[in-house]
C-alpha positions in Angstrom: 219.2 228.1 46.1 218.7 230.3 42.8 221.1 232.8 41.7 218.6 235.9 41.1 217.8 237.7 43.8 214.6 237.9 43.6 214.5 233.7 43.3 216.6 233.8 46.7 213.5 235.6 48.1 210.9 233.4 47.3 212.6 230.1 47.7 213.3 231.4 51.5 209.5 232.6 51.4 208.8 228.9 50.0 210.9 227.8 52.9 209.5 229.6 55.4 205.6 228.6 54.7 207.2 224.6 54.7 208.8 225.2 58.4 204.8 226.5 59.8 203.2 223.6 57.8 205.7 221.2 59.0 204.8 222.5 62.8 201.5 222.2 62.6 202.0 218.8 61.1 204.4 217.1 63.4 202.2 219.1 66.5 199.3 217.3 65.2 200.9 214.2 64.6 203.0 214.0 67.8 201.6 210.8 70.2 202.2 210.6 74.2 205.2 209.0 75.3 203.3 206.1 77.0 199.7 206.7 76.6 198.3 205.6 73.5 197.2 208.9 72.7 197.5 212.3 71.0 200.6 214.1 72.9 198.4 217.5 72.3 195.2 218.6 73.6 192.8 220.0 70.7 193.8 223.6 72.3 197.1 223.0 72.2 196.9 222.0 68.1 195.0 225.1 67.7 197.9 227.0 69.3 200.2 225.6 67.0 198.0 226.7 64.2 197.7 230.1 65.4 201.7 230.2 66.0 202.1 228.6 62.1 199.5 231.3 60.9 202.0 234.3 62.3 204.9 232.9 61.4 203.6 232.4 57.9 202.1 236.0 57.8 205.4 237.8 59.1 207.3 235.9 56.2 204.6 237.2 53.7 205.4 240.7 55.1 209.2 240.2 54.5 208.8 238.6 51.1 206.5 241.7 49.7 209.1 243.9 51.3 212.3 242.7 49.5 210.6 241.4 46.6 209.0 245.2 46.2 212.8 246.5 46.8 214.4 244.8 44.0 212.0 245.4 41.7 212.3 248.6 42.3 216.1 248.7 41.7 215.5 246.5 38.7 215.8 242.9 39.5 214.0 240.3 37.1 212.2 237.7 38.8 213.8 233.9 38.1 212.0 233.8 34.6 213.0 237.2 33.3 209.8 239.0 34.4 210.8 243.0 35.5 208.6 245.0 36.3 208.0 248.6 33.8 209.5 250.9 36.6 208.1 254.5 36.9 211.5 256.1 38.1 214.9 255.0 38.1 216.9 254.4 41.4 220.9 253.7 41.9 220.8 252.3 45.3 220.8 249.7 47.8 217.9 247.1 48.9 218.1 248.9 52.9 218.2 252.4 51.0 214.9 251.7 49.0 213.5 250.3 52.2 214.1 253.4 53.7 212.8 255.3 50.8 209.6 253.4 51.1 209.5 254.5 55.2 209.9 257.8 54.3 208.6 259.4 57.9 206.7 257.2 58.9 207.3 255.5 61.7 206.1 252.2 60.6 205.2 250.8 56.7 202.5 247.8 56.8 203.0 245.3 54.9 200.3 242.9 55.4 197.0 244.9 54.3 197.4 244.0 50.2 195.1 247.3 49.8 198.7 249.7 51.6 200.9 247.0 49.3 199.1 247.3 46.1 198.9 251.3 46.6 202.5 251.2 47.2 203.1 249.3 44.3 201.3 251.6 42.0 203.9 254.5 43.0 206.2 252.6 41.9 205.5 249.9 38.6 203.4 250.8 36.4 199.6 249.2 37.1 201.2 248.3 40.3 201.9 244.9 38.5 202.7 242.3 39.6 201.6 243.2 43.1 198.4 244.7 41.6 196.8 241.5 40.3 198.6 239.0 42.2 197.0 240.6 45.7 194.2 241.3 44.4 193.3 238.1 43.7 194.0 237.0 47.0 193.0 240.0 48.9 190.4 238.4 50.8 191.9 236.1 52.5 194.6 238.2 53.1 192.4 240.7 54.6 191.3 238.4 56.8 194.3 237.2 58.0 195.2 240.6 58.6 192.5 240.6 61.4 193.0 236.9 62.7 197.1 238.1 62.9 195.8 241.3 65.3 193.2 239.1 67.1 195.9 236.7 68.0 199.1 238.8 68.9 197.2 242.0 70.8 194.7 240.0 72.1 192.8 243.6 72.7 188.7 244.1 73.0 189.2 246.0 69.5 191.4 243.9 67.7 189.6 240.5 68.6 185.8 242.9 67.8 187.1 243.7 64.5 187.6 239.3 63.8 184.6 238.3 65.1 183.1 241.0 63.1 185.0 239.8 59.7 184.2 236.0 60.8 180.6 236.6 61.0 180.7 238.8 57.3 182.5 236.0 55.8 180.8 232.7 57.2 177.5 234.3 56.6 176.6 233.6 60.3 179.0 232.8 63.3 180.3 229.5 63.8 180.0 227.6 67.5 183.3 228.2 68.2 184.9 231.9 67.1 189.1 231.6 67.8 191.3 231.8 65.1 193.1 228.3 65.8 189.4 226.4 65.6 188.7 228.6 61.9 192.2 227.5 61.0 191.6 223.7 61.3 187.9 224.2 60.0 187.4 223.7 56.3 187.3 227.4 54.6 184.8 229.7 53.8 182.7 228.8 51.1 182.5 232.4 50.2 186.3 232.4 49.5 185.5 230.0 45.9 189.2 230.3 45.0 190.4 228.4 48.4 191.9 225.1 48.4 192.3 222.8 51.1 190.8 220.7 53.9 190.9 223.3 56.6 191.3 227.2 56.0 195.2 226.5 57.3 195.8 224.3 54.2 194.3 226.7 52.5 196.3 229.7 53.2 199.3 227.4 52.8 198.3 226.6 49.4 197.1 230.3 48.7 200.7 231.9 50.3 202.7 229.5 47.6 200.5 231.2 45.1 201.4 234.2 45.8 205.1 233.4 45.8 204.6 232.2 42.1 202.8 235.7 41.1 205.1 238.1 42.2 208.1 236.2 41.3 207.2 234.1 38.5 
């Protein structure tokens, strides 16, 4: 585990996008006891998915969080990189969270629009945040929407996928849910993706990420 800080936080970011690959993996792979046969129905995979997907996004949401906070106090990233800070701050990682609260009630942290914008208050050109999530801010965005359609579950929130599955497909496939677009192959009109199925994808997009912000 590195020393710095902000290496601590990206290894355990690292970490956490291994465990949800590794679960979809061994849910995929896992035979019946007796039968020769898969132990999972093909719903049951694309649960998995969707439970990989949320545990992947949540750790993306933690990692911008802390990464954010030491930068903001100062940290380098594991190669030297710091950030050109537009104010100085003396305090702790919980007290700049708070800071970054403010009143509100709750701070997002999975829209890379709200994290970029933060980011700009606080680094100059918002980098590295600024073209690290830009570059990925598509299929973050869309995430964003799979995440609500799949924990609320509510008329709006699964509207507002379908509706950002049909923009980005170009037309809507057979099945809409977000486990079958996970273990379909991506979007075309995402050219940057890489990977067999849009879950590979994000995997290999997430680790990405981790590199950009702390390089």
């Amino acid at each position: 585990m590195p020393a710095n800080r902000v290496g601590r936080a990206r290894s355990e970011f690292e970490r956490r996008i291994l465990e949800a690959e590794e679960f979809l993996g061994r849910s995929k792979g896992a035979r019946h006891a007796t039968a020769n046969r898969r132990a999972l129905t093909i719903s049951q995979i694309e649960w998995a998915a969707e439970t990989s997907i949320l545990k992947m996004v949540v750790a993306s949401e933690s990692f911008f969080e802390i990464t954010m906070a030491l930068y903001a106090l100062g940290s380098r990233s594991p190669g030297g990189f710091r950030p050109r800070r537009l104010q100085t701050l003396t305090m702790t990682v919980p007290g700049i969270c708070e800071v970054f609260k403010g009143d509100q009630e709750f701070v997002g942290w999975n829209s890379p629009s709200v994290v970029i914008t933060r980011a700009e208050r606080w680094f100059r050109r918002g980098e590295p945040f600024q073209s690290t999530l830009s570059g990925a801010s598509r299929l973050l965005g869309y995430l964003r929407k799979m995440r609500n359609a799949i924990v609320h579950q509510s008329d709006k929130s699964v509207e507002i996928y379908v509706k950002a599955t049909r923009d980005l497909y170009g037309a809507l496939p057979r099945r809409v849910s977000p486990g079958t677009q996970l273990l379909a192959p991506p979007p075309a009109a995402i050219t940057y993706l890489v990977g067999a199925t849009l879950f590979e994808a994000t995997v290999n997009s997430y680790r990405s990420v981790a590199r950009g912000l702390a390089p």
